[in-house]
LOLOLUM-138724 format. One record per atom (N, C-alpha, C): residue number from 0; x, y, z; atom name. Coordinates in nm, 4 decimals. Layout:
N
{pos NUM&c1 X&c2 Y&c3 Z&site CA}
...
REM end
This chain:
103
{pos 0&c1 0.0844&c2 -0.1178&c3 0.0000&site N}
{pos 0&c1 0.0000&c2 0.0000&c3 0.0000&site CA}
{pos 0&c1 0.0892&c2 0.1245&c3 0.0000&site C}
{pos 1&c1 0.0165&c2 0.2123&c3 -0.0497&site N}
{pos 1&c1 0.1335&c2 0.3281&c3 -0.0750&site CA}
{pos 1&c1 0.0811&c2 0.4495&c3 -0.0238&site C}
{pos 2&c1 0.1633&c2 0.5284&c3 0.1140&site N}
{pos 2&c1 0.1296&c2 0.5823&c3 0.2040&site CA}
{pos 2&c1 0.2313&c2 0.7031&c3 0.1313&site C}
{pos 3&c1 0.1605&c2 0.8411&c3 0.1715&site N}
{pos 3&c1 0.2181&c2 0.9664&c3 0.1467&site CA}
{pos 3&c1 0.3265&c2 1.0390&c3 0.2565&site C}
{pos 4&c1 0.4683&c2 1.0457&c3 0.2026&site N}
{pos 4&c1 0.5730&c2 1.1063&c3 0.2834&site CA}
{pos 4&c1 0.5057&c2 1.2780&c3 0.3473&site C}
{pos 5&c1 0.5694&c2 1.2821&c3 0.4289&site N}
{pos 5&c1 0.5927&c2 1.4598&c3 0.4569&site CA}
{pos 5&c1 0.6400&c2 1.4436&c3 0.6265&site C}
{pos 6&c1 0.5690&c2 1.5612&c3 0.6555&site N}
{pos 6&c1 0.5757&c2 1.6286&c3 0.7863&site CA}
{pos 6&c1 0.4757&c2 1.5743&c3 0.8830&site C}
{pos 7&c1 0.4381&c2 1.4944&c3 1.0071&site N}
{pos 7&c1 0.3245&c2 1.4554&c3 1.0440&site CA}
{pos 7&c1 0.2368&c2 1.4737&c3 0.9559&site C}
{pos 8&c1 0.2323&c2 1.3401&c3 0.8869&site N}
{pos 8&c1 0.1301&c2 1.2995&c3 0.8220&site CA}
{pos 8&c1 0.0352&c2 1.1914&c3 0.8340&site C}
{pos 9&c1 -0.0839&c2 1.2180&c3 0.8522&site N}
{pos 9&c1 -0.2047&c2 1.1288&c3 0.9339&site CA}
{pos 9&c1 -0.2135&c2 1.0496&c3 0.8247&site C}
{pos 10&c1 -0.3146&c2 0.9305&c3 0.8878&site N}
{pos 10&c1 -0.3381&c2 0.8173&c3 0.8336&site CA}
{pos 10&c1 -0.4341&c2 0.8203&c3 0.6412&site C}
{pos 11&c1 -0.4183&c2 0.9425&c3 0.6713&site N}
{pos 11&c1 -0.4984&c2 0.9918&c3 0.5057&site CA}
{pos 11&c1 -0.4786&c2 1.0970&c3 0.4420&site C}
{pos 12&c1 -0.3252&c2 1.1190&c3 0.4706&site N}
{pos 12&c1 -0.2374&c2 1.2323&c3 0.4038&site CA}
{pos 12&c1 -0.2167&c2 1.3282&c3 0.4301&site C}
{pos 13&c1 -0.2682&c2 1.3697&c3 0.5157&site N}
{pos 13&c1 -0.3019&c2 1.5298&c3 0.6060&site CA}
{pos 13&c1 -0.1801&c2 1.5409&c3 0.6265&site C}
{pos 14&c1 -0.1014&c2 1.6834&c3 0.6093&site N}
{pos 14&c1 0.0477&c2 1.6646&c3 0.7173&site CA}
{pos 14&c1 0.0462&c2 1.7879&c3 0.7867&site C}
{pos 15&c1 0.1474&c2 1.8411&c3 0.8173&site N}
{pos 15&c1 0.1523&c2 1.9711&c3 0.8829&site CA}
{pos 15&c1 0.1390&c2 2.1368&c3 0.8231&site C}
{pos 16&c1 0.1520&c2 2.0974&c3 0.7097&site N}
{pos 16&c1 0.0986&c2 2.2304&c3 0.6051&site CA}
{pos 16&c1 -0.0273&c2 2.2225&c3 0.5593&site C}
{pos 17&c1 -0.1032&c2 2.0918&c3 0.5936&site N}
{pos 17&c1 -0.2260&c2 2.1056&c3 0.5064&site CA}
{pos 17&c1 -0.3096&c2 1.9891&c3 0.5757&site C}
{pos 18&c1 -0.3596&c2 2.0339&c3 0.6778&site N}
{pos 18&c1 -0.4530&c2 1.9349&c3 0.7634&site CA}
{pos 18&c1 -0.6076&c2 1.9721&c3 0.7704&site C}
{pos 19&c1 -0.6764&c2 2.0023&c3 0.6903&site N}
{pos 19&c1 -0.8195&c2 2.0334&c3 0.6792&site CA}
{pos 19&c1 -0.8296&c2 1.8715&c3 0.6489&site C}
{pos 20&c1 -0.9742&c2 1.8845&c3 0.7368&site N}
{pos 20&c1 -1.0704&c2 1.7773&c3 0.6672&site CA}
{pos 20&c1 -1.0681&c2 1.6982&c3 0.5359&site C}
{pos 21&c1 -1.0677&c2 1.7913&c3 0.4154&site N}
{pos 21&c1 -1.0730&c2 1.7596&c3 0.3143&site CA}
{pos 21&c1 -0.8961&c2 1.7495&c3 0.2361&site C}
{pos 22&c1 -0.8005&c2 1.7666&c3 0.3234&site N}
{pos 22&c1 -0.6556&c2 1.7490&c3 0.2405&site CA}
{pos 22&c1 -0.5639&c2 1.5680&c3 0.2742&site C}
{pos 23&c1 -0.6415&c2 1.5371&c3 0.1314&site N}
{pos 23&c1 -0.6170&c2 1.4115&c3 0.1577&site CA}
{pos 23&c1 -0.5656&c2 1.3521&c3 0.0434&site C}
{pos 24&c1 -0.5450&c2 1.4343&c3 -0.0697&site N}
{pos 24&c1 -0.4649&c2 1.4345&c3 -0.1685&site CA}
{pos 24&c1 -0.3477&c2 1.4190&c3 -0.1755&site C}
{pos 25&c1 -0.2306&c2 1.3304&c3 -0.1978&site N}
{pos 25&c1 -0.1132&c2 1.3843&c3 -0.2421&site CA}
{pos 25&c1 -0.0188&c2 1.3351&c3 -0.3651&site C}
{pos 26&c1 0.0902&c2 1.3704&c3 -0.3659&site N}
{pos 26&c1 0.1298&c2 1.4374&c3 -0.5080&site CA}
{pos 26&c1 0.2142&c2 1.3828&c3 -0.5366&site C}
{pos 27&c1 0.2612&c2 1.3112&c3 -0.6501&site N}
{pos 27&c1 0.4315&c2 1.1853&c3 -0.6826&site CA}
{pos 27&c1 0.4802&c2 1.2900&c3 -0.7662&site C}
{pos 28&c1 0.6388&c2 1.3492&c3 -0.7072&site N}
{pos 28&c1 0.7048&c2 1.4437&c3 -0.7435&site CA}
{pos 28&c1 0.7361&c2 1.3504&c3 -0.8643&site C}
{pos 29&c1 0.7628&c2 1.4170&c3 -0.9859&site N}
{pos 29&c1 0.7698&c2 1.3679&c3 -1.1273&site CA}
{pos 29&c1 0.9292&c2 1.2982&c3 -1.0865&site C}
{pos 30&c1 1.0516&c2 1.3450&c3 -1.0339&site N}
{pos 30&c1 1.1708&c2 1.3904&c3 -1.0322&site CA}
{pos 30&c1 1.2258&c2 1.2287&c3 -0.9525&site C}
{pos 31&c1 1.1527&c2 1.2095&c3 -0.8212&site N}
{pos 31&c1 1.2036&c2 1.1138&c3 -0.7685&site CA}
{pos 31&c1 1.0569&c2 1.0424&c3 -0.7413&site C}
{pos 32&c1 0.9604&c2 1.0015&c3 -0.7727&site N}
{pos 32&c1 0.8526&c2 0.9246&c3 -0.8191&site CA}
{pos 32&c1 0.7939&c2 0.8808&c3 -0.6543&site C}
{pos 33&c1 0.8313&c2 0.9592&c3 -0.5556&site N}
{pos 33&c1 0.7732&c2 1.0028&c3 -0.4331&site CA}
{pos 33&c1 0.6511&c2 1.0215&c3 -0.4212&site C}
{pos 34&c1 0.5496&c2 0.9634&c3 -0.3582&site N}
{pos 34&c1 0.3905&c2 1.0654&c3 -0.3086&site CA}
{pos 34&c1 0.4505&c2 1.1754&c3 -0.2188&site C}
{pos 35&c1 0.4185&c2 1.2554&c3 -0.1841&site N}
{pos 35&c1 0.4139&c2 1.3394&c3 -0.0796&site CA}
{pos 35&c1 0.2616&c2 1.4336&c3 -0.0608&site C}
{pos 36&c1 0.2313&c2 1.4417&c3 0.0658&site N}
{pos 36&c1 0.1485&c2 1.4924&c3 0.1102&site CA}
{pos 36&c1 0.1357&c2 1.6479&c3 0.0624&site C}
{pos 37&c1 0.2536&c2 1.7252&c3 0.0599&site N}
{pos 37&c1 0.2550&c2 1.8300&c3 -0.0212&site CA}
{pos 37&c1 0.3783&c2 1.8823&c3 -0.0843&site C}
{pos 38&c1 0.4007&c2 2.0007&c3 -0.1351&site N}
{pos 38&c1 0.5219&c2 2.0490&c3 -0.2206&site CA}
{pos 38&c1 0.6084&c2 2.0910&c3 -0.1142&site C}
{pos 39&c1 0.5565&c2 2.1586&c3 -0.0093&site N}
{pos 39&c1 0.6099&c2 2.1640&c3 0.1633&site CA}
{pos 39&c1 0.7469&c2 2.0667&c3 0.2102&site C}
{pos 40&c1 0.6501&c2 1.9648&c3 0.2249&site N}
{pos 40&c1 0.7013&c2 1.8437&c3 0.2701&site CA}
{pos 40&c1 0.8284&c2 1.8278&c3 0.1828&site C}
{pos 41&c1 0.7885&c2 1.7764&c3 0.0877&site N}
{pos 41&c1 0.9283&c2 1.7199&c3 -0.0154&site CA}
{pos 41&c1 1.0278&c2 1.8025&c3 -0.0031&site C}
{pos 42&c1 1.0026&c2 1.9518&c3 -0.0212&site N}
{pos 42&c1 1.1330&c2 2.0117&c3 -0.0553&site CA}
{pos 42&c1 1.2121&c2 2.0212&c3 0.0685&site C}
{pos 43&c1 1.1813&c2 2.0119&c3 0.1964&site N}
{pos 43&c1 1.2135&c2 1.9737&c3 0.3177&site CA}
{pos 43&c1 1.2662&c2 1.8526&c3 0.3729&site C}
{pos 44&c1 1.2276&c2 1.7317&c3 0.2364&site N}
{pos 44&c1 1.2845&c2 1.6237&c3 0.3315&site CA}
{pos 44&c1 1.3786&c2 1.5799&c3 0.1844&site C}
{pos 45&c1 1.3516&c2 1.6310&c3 0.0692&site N}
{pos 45&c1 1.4432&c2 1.5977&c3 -0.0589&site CA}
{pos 45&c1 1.5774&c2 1.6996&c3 -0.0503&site C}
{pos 46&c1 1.6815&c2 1.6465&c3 -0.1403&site N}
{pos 46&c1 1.7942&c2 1.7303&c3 -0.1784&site CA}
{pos 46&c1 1.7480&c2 1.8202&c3 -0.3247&site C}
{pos 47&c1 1.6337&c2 1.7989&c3 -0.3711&site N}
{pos 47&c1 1.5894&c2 1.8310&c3 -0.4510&site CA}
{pos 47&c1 1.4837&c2 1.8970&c3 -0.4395&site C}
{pos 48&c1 1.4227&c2 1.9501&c3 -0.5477&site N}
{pos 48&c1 1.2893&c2 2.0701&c3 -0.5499&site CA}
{pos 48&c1 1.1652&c2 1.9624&c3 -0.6109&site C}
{pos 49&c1 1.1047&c2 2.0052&c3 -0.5624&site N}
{pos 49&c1 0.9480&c2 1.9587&c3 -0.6153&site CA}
{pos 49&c1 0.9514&c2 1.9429&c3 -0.7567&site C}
{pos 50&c1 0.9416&c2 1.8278&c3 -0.8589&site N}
{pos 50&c1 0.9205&c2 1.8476&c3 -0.9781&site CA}
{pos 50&c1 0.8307&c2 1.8367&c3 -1.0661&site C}
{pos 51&c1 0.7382&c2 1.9293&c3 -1.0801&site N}
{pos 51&c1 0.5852&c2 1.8862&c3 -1.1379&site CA}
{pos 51&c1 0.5764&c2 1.7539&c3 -1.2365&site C}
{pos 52&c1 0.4784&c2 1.7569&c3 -1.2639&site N}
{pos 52&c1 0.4191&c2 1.6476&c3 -1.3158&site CA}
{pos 52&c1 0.4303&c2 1.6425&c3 -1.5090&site C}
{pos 53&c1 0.4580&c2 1.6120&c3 -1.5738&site N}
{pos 53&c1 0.4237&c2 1.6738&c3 -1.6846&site CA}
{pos 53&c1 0.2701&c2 1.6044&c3 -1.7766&site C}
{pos 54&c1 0.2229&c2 1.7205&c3 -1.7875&site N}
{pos 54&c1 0.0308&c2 1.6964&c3 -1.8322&site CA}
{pos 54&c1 0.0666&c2 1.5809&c3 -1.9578&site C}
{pos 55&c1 0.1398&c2 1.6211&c3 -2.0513&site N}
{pos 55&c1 0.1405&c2 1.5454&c3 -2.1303&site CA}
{pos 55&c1 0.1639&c2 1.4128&c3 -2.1077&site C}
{pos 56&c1 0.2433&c2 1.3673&c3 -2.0332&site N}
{pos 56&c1 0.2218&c2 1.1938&c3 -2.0065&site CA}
{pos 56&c1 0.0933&c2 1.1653&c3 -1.9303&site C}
{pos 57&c1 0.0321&c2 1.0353&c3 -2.0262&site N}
{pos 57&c1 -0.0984&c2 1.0643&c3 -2.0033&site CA}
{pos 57&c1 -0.1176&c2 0.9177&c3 -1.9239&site C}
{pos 58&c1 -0.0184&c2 0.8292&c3 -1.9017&site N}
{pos 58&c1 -0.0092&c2 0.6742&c3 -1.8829&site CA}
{pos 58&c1 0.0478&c2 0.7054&c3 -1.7016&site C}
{pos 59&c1 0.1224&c2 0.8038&c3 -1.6498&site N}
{pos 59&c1 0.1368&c2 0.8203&c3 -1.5150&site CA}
{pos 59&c1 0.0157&c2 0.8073&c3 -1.4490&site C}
{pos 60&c1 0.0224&c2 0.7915&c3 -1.2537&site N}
{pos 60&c1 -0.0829&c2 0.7797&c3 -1.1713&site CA}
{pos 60&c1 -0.0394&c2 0.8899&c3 -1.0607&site C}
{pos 61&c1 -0.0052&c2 1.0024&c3 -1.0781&site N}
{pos 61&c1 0.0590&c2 1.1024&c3 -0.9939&site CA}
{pos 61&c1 -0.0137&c2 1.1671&c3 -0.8507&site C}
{pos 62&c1 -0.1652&c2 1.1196&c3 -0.8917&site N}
{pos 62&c1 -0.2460&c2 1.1699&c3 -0.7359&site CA}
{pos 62&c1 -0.2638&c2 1.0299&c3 -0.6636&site C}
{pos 63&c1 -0.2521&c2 1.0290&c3 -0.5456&site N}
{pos 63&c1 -0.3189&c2 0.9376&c3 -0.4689&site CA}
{pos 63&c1 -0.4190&c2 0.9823&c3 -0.3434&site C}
{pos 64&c1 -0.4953&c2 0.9415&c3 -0.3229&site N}
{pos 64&c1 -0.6174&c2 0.9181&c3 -0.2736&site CA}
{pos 64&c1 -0.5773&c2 0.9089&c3 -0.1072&site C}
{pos 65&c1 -0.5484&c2 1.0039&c3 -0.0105&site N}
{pos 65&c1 -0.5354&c2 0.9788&c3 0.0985&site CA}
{pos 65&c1 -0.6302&c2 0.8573&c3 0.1710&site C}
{pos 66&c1 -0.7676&c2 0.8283&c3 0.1430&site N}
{pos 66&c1 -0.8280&c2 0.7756&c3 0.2154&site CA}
{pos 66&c1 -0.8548&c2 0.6358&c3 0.1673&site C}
{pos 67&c1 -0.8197&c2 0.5832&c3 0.0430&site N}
{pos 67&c1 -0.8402&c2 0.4594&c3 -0.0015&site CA}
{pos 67&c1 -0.6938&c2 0.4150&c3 -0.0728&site C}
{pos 68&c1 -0.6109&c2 0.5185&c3 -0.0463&site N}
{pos 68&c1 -0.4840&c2 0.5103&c3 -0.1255&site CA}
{pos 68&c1 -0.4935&c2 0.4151&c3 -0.2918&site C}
{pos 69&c1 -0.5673&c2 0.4612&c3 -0.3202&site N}
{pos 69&c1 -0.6081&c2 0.4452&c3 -0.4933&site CA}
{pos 69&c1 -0.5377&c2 0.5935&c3 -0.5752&site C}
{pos 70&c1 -0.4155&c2 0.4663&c3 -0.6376&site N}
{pos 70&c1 -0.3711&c2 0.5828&c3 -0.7396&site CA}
{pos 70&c1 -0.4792&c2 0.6348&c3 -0.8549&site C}
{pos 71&c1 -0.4084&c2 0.8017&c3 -0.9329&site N}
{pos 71&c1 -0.5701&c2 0.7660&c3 -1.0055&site CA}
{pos 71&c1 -0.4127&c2 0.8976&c3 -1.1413&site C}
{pos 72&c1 -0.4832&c2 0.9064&c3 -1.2508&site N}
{pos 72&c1 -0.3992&c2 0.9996&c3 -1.3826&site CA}
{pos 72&c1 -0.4565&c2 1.1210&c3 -1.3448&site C}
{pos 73&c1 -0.3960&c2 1.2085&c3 -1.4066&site N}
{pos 73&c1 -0.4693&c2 1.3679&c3 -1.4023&site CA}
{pos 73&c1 -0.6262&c2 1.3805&c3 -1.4379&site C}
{pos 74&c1 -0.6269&c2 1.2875&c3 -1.5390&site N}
{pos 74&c1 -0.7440&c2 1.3365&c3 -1.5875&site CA}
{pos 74&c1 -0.8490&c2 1.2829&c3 -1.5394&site C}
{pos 75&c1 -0.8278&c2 1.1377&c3 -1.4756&site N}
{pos 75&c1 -0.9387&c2 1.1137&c3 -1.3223&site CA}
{pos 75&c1 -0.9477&c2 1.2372&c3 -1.2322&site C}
{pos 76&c1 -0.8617&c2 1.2626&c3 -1.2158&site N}
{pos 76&c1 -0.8663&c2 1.3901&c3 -1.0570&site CA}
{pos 76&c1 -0.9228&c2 1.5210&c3 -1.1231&site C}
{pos 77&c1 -0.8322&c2 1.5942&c3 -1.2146&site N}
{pos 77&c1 -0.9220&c2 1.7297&c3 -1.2427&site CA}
{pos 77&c1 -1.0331&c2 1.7386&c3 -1.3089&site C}
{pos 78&c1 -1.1113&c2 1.6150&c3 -1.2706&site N}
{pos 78&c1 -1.3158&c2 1.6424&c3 -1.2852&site CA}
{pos 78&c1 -1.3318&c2 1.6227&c3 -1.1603&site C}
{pos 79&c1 -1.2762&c2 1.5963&c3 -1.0560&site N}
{pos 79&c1 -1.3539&c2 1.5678&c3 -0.9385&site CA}
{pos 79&c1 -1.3694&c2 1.6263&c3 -0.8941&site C}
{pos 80&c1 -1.4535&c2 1.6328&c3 -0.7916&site N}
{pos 80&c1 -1.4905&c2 1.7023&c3 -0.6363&site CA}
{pos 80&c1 -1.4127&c2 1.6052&c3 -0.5168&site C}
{pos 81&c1 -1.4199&c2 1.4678&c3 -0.5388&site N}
{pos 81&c1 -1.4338&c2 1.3614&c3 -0.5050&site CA}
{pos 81&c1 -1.3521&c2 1.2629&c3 -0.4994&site C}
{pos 82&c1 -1.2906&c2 1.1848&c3 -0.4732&site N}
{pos 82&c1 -1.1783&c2 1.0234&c3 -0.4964&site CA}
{pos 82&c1 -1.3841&c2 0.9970&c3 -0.5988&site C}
{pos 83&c1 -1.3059&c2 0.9107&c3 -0.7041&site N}
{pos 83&c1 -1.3838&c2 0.8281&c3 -0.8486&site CA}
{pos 83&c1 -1.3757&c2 0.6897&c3 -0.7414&site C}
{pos 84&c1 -1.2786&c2 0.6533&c3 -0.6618&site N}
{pos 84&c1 -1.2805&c2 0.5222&c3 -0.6239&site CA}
{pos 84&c1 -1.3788&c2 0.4772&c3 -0.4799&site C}
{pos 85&c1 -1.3320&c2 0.5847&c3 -0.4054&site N}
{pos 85&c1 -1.4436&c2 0.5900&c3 -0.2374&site CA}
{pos 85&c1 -1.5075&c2 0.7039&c3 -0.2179&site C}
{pos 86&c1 -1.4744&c2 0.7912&c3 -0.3002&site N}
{pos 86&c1 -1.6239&c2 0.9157&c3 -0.2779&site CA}
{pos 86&c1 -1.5781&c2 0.9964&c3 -0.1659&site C}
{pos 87&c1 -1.4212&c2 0.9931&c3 -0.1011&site N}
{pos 87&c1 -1.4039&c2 1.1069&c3 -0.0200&site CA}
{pos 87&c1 -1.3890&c2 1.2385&c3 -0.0525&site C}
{pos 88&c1 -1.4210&c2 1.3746&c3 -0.0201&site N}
{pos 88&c1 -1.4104&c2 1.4439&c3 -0.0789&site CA}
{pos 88&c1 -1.2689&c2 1.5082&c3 -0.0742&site C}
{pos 89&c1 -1.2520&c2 1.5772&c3 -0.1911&site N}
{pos 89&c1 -1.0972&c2 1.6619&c3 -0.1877&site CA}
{pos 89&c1 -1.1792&c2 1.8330&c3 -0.2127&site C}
{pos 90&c1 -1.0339&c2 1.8339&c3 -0.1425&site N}
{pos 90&c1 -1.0050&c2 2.0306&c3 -0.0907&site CA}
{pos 90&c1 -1.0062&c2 2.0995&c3 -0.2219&site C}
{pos 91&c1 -1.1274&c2 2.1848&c3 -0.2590&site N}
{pos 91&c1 -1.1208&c2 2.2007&c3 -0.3801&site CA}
{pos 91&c1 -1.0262&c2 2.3245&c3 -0.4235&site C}
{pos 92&c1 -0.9653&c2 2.3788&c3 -0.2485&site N}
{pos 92&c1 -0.9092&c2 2.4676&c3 -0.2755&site CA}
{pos 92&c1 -0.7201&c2 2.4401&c3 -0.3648&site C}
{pos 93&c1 -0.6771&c2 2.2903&c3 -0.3700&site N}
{pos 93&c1 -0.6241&c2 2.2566&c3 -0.4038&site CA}
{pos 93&c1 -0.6043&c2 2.2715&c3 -0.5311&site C}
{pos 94&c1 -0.6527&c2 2.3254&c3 -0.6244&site N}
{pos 94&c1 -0.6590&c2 2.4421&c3 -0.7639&site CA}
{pos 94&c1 -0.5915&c2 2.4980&c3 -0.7444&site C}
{pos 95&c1 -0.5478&c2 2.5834&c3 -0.6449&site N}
{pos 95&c1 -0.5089&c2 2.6702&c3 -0.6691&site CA}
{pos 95&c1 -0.3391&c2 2.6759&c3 -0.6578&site C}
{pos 96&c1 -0.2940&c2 2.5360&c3 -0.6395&site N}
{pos 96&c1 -0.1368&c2 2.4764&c3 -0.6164&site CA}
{pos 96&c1 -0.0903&c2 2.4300&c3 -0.7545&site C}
{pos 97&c1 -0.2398&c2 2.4517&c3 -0.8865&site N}
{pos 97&c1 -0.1590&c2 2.3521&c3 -0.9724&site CA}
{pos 97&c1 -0.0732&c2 2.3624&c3 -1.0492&site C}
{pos 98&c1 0.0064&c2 2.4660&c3 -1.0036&site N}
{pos 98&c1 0.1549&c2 2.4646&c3 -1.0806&site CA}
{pos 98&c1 0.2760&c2 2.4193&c3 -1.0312&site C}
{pos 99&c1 0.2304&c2 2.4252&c3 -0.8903&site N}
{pos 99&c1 0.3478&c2 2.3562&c3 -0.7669&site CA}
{pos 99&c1 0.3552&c2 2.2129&c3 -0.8399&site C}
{pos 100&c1 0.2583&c2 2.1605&c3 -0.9113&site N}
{pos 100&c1 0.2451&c2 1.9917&c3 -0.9285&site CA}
{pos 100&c1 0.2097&c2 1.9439&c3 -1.0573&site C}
{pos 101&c1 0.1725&c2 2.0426&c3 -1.1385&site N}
{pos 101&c1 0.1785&c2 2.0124&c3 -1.2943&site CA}
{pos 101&c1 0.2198&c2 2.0920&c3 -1.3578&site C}
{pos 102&c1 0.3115&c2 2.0611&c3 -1.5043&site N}
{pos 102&c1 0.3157&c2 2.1351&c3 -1.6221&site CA}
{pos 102&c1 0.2758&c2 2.0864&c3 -1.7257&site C}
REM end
């Protein structure tokens, strides 16, 4: 099962930069193929910088699902409200990071 690195990070991805209810998302740095809970985390525990994702590979699984840990592609995640697999909801304010995590 594949659990998300960072900073105190709870049993469904939450870590210390991003513990709402709904932050249960996290993110496989393109660079070293890491989940991490956020862009926070990594660059804190890597020798390296966060390396987005690139949109065009369309065969990657770069989000995972804090609460069912179901990997899922970009283009599962940016229609959701929701995990497609258990219906938890995600932080929709998480839009507004998506350059920290895709190009």
């Amino acid at each position: 099962m594949i659990q998300a690195q960072g900073f105190l990070v709870d049993n469904e991805s939450r870590c210390v930069h991003y513990h709402g209810e709904k932050d249960i998302v996290s993110l496989q740095c393109y660079e070293c193929k890491k989940y991490y809970a956020c862009y926070q985390c990594h660059n804190a525990i890597e020798t390296h910088v966060f390396s987005p994702y690139p949109l065009a590979l369309t065969e990657g699984q770069p989000i995972l699902c804090g609460a069912c840990k179901r990997t899922m592609t970009f283009q599962e995640y940016q229609k959701q409200i929701a995990c497609p697999y258990c219906s938890a909801p995600f932080n929709p304010g998480c839009k507004q990071h998506h350059s920290y995590y895709f190009k």
